[in-house]
C-alpha positions in Angstrom: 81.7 113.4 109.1 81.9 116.9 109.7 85.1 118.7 109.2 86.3 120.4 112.7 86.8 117.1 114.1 90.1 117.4 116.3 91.7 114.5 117.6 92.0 112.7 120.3 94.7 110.6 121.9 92.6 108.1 124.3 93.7 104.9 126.6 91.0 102.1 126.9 92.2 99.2 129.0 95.7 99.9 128.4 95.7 100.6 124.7 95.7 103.5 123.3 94.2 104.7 120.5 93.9 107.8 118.5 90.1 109.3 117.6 88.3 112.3 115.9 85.7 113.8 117.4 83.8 116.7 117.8 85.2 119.8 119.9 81.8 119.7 121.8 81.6 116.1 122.6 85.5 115.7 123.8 84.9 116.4 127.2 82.3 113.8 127.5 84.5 111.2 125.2 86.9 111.7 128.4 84.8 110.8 131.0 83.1 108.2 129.5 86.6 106.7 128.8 87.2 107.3 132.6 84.5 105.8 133.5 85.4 102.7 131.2 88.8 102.0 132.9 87.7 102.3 136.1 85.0 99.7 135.6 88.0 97.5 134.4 90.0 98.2 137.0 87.5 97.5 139.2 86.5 94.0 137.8 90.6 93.2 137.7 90.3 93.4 141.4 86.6 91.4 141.6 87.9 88.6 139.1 92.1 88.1 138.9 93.4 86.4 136.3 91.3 87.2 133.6 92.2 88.4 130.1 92.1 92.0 129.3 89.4 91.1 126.4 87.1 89.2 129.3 87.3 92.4 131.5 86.5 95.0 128.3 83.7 92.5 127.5 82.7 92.8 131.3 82.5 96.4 131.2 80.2 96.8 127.9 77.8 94.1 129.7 78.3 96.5 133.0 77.5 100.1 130.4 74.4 98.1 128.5 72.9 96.8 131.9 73.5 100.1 133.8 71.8 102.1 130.7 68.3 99.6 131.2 68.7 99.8 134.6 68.2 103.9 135.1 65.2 103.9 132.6 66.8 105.8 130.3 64.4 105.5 127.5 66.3 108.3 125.3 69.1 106.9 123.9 69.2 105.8 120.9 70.0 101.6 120.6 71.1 101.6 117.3 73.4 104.4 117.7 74.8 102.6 121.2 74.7 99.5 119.6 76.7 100.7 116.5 79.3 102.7 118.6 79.8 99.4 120.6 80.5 97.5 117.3 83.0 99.8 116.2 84.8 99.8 119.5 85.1 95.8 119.6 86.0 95.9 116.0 88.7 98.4 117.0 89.8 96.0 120.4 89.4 92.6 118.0 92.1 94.2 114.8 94.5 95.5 117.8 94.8 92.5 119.3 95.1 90.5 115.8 91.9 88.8 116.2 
């Protein structure tokens, strides 16, 4: 890990969690966490009554989907897939799962 990490205070589907990352990548971080609760938000509306796990899992099926749908051919699956891994392992020891 490099070493002018800063943090990071970020909300993802009404928890909040704390983060290190570079200076560079913050403002990307953001958005992409934008764009994350929005897309929960949005399937709330679509689909009442779920739980907030069903709509997270939602949104990661929405991101992997959206990513083979635009042809993107550049990024790299492991990385994604790793990033994704850490992120439900984060969700699964917050919630006590």
């Amino acid at each position: 890990m490099s070493d002018n990490l800063i943090p990071a205070n970020i909300m993802i589907a009404d928890r909040h969690f704390r983060i290190r990352v570079e200076p560079a990548d913050e403002e990307t971080v953001r958005h992409s966490i934008k764009i994350i609760n929005d897309k929960v938000m949005e399937f709330k509306k679509m689909f009442p009554g779920k739980d907030m796990q069903d709509y997270v899992s939602m949104v990661l099926i929405w991101f992997a989907t959206e990513f083979k749908a635009e042809g993107v051919s550049s990024i790299d699956t492991e990385a994604v897939m790793g990033k994704l891994k850490q992120l439900e392992a984060i969700l699964d020891s917050e919630l006590g799962e």
